[in-house]
N, C-alpha and C positions, 0 to 999 in steps of 0.2 A: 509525403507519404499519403498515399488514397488509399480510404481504407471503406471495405463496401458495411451496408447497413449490418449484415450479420457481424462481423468486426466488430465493428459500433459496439453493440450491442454486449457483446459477450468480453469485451474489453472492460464494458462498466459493470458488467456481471461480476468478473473478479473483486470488482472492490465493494460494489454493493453484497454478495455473496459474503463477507470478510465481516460484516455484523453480527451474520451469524453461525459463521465456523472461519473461527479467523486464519486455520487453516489447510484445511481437507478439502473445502469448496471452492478456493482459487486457486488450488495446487492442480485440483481435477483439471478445471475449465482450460489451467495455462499447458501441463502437461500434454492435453487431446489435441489442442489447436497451437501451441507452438508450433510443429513443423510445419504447419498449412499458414501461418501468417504472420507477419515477421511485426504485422504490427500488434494481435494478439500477447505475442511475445517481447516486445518492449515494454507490454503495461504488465504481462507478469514477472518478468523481471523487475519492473519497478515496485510493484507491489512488495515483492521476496524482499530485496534491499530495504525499504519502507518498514516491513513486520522485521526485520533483525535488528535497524538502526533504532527503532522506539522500543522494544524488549533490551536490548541496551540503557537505552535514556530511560526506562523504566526498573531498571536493578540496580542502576545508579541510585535513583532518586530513592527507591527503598533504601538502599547502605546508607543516605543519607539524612533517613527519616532517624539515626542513631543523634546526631547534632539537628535535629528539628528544622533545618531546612526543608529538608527530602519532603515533608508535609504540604510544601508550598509548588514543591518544583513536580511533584507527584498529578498534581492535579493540572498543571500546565503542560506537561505531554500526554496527560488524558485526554483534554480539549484538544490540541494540535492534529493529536491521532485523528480525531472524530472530525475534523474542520478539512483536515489534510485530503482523508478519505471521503470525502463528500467531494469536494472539488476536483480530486482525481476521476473520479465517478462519472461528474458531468464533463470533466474533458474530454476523456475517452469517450462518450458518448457523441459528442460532437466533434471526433473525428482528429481530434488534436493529440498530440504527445505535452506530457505532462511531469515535469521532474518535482518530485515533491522536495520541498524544502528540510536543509538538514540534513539528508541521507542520506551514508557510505555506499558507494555503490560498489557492493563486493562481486554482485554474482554481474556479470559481464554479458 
């Protein structure tokens, strides 16, 4: 998949966007430009599966902050999230498709 500089571009928007409205700002970018780019719309679909599967792994890990695990595992899909979405960022920027690790992919 060739995907032109504007692509690029507003593909790594979605996930750089996502720091700071994790999500209003990538729903915007993916809803306007989904039908115009099918590669737009692989990264926001992958984003959507990404924010459902870690709000998951992060209600877990609270329930589990009840037996003091969830303390430990809390802060390890913090990090993930933050490490995951940084490197989806720069794939999509350079043009690549990117599956992020761990992630139910619901929305098709």
């Amino acid at each position: 998949m060739t995907a032109t500089n504007d692509e690029r571009m507003l593909a790594a928007a979605i996930y750089v966007v996502s720091f700071f409205t994790a999500f209003v700002g990538p729903l915007v970018i993916w809803l306007l430009k989904k039908d115009e780019s099918s590669y737009i719309d692989y990264h926001g679909k992958e984003y959507f599966n990404f924010l459902i599967s870690y709000g998951v792994y992060t209600i877990v890990s609270m329930l589990l902050m009840i037996v003091v695990i969830g303390f430990v595992t809390i802060w390890i899909v913090g990090i993930l999230a933050f490490v995951f979405t940084i490197i989806a960022a720069i794939r999509a920027y350079e043009g690549k498709e990117y599956r992020i690790p761990l992630v139910f992919r619901l929305i098709r």
